[in-house]
C-alpha positions in Angstrom: 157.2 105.2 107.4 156.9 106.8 104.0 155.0 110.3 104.2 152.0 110.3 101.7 152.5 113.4 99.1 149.4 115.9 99.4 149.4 118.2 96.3 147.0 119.9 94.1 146.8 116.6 92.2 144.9 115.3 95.5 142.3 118.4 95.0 139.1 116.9 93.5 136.4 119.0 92.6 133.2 117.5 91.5 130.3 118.2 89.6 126.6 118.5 90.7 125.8 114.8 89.8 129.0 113.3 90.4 128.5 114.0 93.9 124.7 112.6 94.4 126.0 109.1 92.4 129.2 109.1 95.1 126.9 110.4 98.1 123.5 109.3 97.0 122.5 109.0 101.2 122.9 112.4 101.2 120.4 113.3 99.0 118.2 110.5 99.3 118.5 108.4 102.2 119.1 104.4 102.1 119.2 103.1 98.6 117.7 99.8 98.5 115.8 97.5 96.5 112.4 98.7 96.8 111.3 96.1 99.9 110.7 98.6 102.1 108.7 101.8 101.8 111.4 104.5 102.1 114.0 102.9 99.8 115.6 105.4 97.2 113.1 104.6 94.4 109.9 105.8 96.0 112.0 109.0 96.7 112.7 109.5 93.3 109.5 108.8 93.0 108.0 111.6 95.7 110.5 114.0 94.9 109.3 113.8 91.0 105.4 113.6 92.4 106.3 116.9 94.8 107.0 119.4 91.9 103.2 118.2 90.7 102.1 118.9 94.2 103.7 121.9 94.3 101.5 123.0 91.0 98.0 121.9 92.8 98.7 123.9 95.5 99.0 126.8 93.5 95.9 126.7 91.5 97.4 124.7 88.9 96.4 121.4 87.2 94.4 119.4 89.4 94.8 116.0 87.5 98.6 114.0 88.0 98.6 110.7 85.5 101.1 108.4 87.1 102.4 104.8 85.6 105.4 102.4 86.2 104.9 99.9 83.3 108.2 97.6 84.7 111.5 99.5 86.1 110.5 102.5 84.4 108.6 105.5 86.1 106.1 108.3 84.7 104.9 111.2 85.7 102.6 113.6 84.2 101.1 117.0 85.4 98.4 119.8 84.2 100.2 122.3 85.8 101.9 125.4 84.7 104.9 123.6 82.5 108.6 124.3 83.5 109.1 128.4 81.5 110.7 126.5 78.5 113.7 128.5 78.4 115.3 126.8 81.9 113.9 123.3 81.3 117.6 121.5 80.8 118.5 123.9 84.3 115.7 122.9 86.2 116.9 119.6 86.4 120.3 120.1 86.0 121.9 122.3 87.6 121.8 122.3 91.5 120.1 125.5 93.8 118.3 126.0 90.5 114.4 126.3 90.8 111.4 128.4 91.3 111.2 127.7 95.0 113.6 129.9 95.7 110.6 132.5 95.1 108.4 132.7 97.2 106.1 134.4 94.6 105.4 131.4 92.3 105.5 128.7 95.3 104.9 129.8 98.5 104.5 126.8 100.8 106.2 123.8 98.7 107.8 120.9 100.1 110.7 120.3 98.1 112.7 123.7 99.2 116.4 123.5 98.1 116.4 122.6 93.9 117.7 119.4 94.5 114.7 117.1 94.0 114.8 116.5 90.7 118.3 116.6 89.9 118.9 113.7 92.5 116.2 111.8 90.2 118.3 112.8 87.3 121.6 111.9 88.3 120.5 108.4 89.7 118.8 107.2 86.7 119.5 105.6 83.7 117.8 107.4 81.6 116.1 110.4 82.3 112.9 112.6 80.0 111.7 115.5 80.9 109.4 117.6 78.6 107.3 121.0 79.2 104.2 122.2 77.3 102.8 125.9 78.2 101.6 128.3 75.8 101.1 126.3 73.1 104.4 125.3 73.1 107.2 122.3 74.3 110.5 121.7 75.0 112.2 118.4 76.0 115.6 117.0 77.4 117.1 113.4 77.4 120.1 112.6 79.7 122.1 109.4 81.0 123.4 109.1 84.6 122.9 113.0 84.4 124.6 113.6 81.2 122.4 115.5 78.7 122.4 113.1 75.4 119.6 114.6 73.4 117.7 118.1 73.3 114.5 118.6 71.6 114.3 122.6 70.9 111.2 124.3 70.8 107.9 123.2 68.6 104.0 123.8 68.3 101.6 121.9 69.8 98.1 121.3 71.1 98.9 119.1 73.8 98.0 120.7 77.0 100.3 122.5 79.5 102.0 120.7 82.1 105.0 118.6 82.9 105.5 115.2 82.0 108.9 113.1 83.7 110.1 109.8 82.4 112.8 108.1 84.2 114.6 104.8 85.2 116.4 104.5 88.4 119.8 103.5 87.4 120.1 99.5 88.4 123.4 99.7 89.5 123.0 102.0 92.4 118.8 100.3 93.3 120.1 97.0 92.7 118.1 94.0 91.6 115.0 97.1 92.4 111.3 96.5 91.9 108.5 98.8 93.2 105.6 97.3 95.2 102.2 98.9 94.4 101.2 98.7 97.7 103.9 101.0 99.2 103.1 103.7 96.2 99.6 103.2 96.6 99.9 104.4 100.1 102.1 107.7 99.5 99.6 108.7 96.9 96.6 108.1 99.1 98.4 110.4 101.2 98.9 112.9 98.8 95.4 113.2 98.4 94.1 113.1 101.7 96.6 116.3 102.1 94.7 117.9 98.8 91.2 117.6 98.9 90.3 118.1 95.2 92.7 117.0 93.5 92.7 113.2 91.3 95.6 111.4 90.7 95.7 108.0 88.5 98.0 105.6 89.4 97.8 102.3 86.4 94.2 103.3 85.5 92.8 103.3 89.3 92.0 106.8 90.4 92.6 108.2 93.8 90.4 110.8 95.6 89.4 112.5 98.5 87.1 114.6 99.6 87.4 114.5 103.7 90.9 114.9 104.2 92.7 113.6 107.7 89.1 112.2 108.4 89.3 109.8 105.5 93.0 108.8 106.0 91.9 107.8 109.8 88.9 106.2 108.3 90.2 104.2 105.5 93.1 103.1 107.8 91.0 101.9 110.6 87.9 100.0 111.0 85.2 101.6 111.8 83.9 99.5 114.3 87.1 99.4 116.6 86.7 103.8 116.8 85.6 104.7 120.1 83.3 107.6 118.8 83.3 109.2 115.7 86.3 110.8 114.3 86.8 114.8 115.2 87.4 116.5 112.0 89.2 120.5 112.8 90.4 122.8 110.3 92.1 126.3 110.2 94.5 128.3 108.5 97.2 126.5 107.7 96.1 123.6 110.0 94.3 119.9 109.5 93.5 117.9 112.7 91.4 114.7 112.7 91.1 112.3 116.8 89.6 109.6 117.5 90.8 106.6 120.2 90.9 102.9 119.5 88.4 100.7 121.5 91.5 97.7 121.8 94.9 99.4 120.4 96.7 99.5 123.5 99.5 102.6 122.1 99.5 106.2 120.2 99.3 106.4 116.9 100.0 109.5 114.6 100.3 110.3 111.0 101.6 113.5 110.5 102.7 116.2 107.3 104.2 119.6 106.7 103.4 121.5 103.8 102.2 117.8 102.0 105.2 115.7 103.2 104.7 112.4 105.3 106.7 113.5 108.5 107.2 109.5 108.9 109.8 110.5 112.2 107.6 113.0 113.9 109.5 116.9 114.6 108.3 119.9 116.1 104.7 119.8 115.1 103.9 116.2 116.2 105.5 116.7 120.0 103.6 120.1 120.0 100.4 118.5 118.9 100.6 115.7 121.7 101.1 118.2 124.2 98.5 120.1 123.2 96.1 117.0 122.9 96.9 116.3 126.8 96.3 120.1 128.2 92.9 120.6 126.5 91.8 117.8 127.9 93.1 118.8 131.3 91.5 121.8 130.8 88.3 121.1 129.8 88.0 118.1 132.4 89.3 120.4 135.0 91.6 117.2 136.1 95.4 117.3 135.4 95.3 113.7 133.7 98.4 111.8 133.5 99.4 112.7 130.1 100.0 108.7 128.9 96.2 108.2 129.9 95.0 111.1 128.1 97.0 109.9 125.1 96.7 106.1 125.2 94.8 104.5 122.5 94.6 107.9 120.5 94.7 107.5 116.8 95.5 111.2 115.0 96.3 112.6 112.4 98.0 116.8 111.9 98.9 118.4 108.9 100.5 122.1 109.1 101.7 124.1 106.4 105.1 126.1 107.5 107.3 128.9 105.5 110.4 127.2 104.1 110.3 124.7 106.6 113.6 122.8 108.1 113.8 119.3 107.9 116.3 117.3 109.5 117.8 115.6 106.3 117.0 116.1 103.0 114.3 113.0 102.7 112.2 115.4 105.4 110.9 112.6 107.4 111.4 114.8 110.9 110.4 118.6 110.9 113.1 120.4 112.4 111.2 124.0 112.3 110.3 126.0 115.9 108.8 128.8 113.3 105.7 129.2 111.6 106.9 131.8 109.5 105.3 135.0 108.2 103.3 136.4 111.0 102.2 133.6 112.6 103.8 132.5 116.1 106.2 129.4 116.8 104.9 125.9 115.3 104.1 124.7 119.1 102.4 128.3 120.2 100.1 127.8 116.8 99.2 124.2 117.3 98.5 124.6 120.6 96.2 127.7 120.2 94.6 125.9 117.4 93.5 122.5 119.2 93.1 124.1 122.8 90.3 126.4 121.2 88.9 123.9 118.3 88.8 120.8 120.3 87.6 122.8 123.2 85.0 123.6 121.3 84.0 120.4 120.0 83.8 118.9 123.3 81.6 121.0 124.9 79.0 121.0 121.8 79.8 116.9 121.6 78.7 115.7 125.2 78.2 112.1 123.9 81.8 112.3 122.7 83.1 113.9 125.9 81.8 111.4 128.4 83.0 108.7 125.9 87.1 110.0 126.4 86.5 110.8 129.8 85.5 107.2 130.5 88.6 106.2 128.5 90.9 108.2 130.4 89.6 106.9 133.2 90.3 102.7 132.5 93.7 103.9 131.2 94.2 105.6 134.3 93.2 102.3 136.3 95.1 100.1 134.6 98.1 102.3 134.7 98.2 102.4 138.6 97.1 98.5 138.5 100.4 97.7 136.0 102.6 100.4 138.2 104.4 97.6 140.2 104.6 95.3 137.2 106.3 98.0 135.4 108.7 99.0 137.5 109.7 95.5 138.2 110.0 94.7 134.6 111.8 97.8 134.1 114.7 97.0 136.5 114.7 93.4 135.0 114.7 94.6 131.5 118.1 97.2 132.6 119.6 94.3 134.1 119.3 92.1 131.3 121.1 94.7 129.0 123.9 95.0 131.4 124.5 91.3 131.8 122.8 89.3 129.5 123.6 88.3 125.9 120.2 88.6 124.8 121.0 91.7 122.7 123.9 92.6 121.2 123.3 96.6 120.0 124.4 98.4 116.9 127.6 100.7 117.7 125.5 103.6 117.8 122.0 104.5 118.3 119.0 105.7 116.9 119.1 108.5 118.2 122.6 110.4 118.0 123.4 108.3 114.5 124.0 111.0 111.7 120.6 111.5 109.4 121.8 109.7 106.4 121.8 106.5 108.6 119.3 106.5 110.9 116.8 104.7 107.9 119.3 101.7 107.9 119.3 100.9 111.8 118.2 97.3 112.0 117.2 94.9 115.1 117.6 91.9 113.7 115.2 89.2 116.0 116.1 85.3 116.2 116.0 82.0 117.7 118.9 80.0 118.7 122.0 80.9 119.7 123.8 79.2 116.6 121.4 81.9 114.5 122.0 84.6 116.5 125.8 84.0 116.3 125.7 83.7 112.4 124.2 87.1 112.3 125.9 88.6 115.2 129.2 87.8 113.5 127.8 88.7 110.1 126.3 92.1 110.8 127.3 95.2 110.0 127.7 96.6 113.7 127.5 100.3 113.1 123.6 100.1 112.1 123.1 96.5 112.8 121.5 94.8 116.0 120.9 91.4 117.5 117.8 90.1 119.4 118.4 86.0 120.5 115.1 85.0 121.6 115.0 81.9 124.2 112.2 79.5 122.4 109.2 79.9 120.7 107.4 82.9 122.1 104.2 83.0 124.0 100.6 83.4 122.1 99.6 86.6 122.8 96.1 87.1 121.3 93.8 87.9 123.4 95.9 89.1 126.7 95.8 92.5 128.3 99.2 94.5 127.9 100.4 93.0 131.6 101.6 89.8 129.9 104.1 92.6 128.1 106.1 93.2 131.8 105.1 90.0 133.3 106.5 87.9 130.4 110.5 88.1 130.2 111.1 87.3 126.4 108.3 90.4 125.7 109.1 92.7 128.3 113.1 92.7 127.1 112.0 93.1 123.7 109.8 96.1 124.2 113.0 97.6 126.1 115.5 96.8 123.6 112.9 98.5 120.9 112.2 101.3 123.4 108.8 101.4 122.3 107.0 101.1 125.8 105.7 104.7 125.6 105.6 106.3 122.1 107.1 105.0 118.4 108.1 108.9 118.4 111.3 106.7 120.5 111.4 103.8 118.4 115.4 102.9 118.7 115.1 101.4 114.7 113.9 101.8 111.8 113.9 98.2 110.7 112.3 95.4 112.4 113.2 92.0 111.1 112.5 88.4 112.0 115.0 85.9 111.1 113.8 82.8 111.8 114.5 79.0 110.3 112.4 78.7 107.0 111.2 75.3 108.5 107.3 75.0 110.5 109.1 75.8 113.8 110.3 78.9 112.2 106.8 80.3 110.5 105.0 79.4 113.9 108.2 82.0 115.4 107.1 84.1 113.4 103.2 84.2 113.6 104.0 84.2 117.5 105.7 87.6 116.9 103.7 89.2 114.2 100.5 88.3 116.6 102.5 90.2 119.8 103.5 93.2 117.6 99.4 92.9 116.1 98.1 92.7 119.6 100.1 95.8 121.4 102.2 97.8 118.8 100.2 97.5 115.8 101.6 100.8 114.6 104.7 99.0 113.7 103.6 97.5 110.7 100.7 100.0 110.1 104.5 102.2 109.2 106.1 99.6 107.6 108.8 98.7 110.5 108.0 95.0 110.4 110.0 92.6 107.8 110.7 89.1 107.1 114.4 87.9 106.5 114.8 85.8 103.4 118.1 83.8 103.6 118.4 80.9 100.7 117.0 77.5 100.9 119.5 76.3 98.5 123.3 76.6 97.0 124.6 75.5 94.0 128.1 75.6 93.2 131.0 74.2 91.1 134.5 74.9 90.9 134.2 78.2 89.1 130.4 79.7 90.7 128.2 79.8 93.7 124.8 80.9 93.0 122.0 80.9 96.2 118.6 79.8 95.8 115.8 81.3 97.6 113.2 79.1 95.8 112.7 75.3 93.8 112.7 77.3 90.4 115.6 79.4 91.3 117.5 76.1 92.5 116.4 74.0 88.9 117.7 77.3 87.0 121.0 77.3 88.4 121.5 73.4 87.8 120.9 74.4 84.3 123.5 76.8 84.3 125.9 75.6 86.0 125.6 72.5 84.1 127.2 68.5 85.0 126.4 68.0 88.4 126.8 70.5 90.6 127.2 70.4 94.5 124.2 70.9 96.0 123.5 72.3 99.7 119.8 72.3 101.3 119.9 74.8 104.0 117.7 73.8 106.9 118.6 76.2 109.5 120.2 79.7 110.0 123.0 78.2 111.8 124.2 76.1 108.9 125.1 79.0 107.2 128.7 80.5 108.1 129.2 83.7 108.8 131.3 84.5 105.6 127.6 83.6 103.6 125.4 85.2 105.5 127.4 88.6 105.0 125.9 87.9 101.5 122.2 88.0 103.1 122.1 91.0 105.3 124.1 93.0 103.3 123.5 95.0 99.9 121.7 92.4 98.4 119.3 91.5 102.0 115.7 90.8 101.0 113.3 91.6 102.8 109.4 90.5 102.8 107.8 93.5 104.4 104.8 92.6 106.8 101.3 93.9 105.6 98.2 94.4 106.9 95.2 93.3 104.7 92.8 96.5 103.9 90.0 94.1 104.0 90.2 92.6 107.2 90.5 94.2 111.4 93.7 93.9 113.2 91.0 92.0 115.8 89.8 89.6 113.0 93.2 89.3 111.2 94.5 87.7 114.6 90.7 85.7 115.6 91.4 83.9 112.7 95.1 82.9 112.5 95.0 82.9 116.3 91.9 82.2 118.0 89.6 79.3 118.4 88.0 78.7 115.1 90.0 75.5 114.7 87.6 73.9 111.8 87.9 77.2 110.1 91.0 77.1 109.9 92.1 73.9 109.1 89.8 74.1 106.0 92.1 76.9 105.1 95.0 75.5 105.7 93.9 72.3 103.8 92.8 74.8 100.4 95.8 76.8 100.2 98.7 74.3 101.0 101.3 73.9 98.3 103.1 71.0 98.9 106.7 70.4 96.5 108.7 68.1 96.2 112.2 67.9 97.1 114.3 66.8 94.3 117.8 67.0 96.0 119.5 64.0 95.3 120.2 62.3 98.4 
């Protein structure tokens, strides 16, 4: 066998944004269309929004004008302007910044100069302009290249920072964002900053309450056991309340303004201090999944230079505080086991109200015990000898940082579904869930029809979601189902279980719907696949004559060689939403329960009905 030569010719060395456009993961995370709410282009997004942050915190600029008029982004700040004489660097040139003192930005989120240069690199086109002192400065660039430098001039505009860019379409492919999944970040980035406005397409967002509004607008109020529990301190946001019917935890949690989405140090600590103030102040060492069932919380902290675990900073990795504070877990739980001490014993009403809570938990815990363990050794024996999932090479849990985002459990029905997939997938991030027939209608059912039920208990295993999301085993729920009735009523079946007893799920945008194509359309020379009738009369055009045409009815009908097409690079998704306007209780009363006339007049004034027009 013929040696391969290795000389200096095989040395590479390669500029700053050559290496985020060959290792974009790195930097960003998954790429993605913009389906799902922590594809690339709402990073670019928050990475460009941070820097603005970053000038609110420090006293500067308190309004942030945002608008994405098609695929292009911008961003516009009242802050202190980038000193004009480093505005190309800034963005530019990597471990470049004013982070790295800790004079001008003492607790910031983005930490390591590489924010804005990732944006940079991965777009198309790239603007960024600074005002301050009655003077600006701009800088154009292309994939990163500067094209175009505007030097200094007068002006009267006012200081600040304004950020133009297009994420490059050939790296976000086919890319479009969703309002709803940028409404949400920037709700968040004003719950975190009391004070401060930012417009987003005209409509303003604002709030005065912090964590106590972001549990309130999130929840209805009628389903909150007692009324929320609102602490603050140094460096430290808290906001409690339980659930009167969510059967599991739910947290939302930051550092220093960012959406820890995966939890970290502060989150664990905060559970555990949750569970021994109660024990404390009850005098009762409470088994710490009754203390916790039902809660619905919210923590923010603010940390010196805080370590994340990959560079999107989804999962503190930080045991230290910084400066002279203790460890994150000694703070938190000082903070809580004083504050919510204190709460308690002044709030009586409320007390009595957990205490009671605690209690039913506690009762239905020792009721279920049996049931659990049962299901528990049915659910380990099914994943030793049954087919029913077929697992991703490696795990949640040990899979390097830059991949856990893409981990995927993909559920169907059928085996000839499940086997398309199976053999389609990609088997490093990539799992298979067969379900056996349509699942059972959960609404309404206490959490025993979970263990007692075999299709729902081995799902909850194979999620590992039985005690907290902090173990969720994916990142990426998706049903793949027939796009046929028999395949929405699959899928109403599961979005009711996941409604009824993990709601959190899709409240954190886990929860999607596979789109496969309904038709194809080919000659000799070109396929093209049709996920709708106007797609399908579009290609005929094209394609001109007459062109074979294929109705798929099923997911089995497609081979394996297609379907690597559909959960590939150009998968789409339909993420699952929950409706603002309506309770998770009367989401599902109405699709689910027993307000038949109701809803067949529904059904009757929205149906669509179109005609098939494939020739026959």
């Amino acid at each position: 066998m013929a040696q391969t030569q290795y000389t200096e010719e095989n040395i590479r060395s390669l500029d700053w944004k050559e290496h985020i456009r060959m290792r974009p993961g790195m930097y960003i995370g998954k790429l993605g269309d913009g389906s799902s709410a922590d594809d690339g282009i709402y990073i670019l997004l928050k990475e460009t929004i941070d820097n603005c942050i970053d000038e609110f915190v420090m006293g500067a600029g308190k309004t942030i004008e945002i608008s994405i008029p098609g695929d292009r982004v911008i961003v516009r700040d009242f802050g202190r302007g980038i000193p004009l004489g480093k505005v190309v660097d800034v963005v530019s040139k990597m471990n470049t910044g004013g982070k790295y003192d800790s004079r001008a930005f003492k607790k910031s989120v983005g930490l390591n100069g590489v924010g804005t240069k990732a944006v940079n690199a991965l777009s198309s086109f790239f603007r960024v302009e600074s005002t301050r002192d009655g003077k600006s400065k701009a800088a154009e660039f292309e994939y990163g290249n500067l094209v175009n430098e505007e030097f200094l001039e007068e002006t009267s505009r006012k200081r600040g920072t304004k950020v133009v860019f297009t994420p490059d379409e050939t790296i976000f492919k086919k890319y479009k964002y969703r309002n709803e999944y940028v409404e949400r970040m920037l709700r968040n980035y004003v719950y975190l900053n009391p004070g401060l406005t930012i417009i987003f397409n005209g409509e303003k967002f604002f709030s005065e309450n912090g964590l106590k509004d972001l549990l309130e607008d999130n929840n209805s109020l009628d389903d909150l056991l007692y009324p929320i529990i609102h602490l603050r301190g140094e460096d430290i946001e808290v906001a409690i309340t339980h659930s009167k019917t969510q059967y599991s935890e739910e947290y939302h949690s930051f550092v220093n303004g960012q959406h820890t989405t995966q939890g970290g140090t502060h989150q664990s600590a905060f559970r555990e201090a949750l569970v021994k103030t109660i024990r404390d102040f009850y005098g009762k060492n409470y088994d710490a999944s009754d203390v916790r069932k039902s809660v619905i919380s919210a923590i923010a902290i603010k940390v010196m230079e805080p370590v994340f675990e990959s560079q999107t900073k989804t999962k503190l990795g930080s045991t230290e505080m910084g400066g002279d504070f203790p460890t994150v877990r000694t703070y938190i739980n000082d903070f809580v086991g004083k504050q919510l001490d204190n709460y308690l014993h002044k709030n009586p009403e409320t007390a009595e109200k957990i205490q009671r809570k605690i209690m039913m938990a506690e009762k239905e815990r020792k009721e279920l015990s049996g049931i659990r363990k049962l299901a528990r050794e049915r659910a380990k024996k099914a994943s030793l000898h049954n087919k029913k999932l077929r697992d991703c090479r490696v795990h949640l849990d040990n899979m390097k940082n830059e991949r856990r985002l893409e981990s995927t459990l993909f559920i169907t029905e059928g085996d000839s579904a499940s086997g398309s997939i199976t053999k389609s997938r990609d088997v490093n991030t990539q799992a298979v869930f067969s379900l056996r027939g349509k699942p059972l209608n959960s609404y309404g059912m206490s959490k025993k029809i979970v263990y007692e039920n075999e299709e729902f208990n081995l799902l909850q295993a194979a999620l590992n979601i039985e005690e907290s999301m902090e173990d969720l085993r994916y990142n990426n729920i998706v049903i793949a189902t027939d796009a046929d009735v028999d395949g929405m009523h699959i899928r109403l079946l599961l979005i009711t279980f996941f409604l009824q007893f993990f709601p959190e799920l899709i409240k954190e945008n886990h929860l999607y719907i596979l789109q496969t194509p309904l038709f194809r359309v080919r000659n000799k020379k070109e396929t093209i696949y049709c996920y709708s009738q106007d797609e399908k009369n579009e290609a005929i055009e094209k394609l001109s004559g007459k062109p074979e045409i294929t109705r798929f009815k099923g997911l089995g009908e497609i081979s394996p060689d297609e379907f690597k097409h559909f959960i590939g690079d150009d998968i789409r998704l339909e993420p699952v939403m929950l409706d603002k306007a309506l309770s998770i209780e009367e989401l599902l009363q109405f699709y689910m329960g027993k307000n038949t006339p109701d809803r067949q007049k529904f059904i009757i004034n929205n149906l669509k009905v179109e005609v098939d027009l494939i020739e026959q």
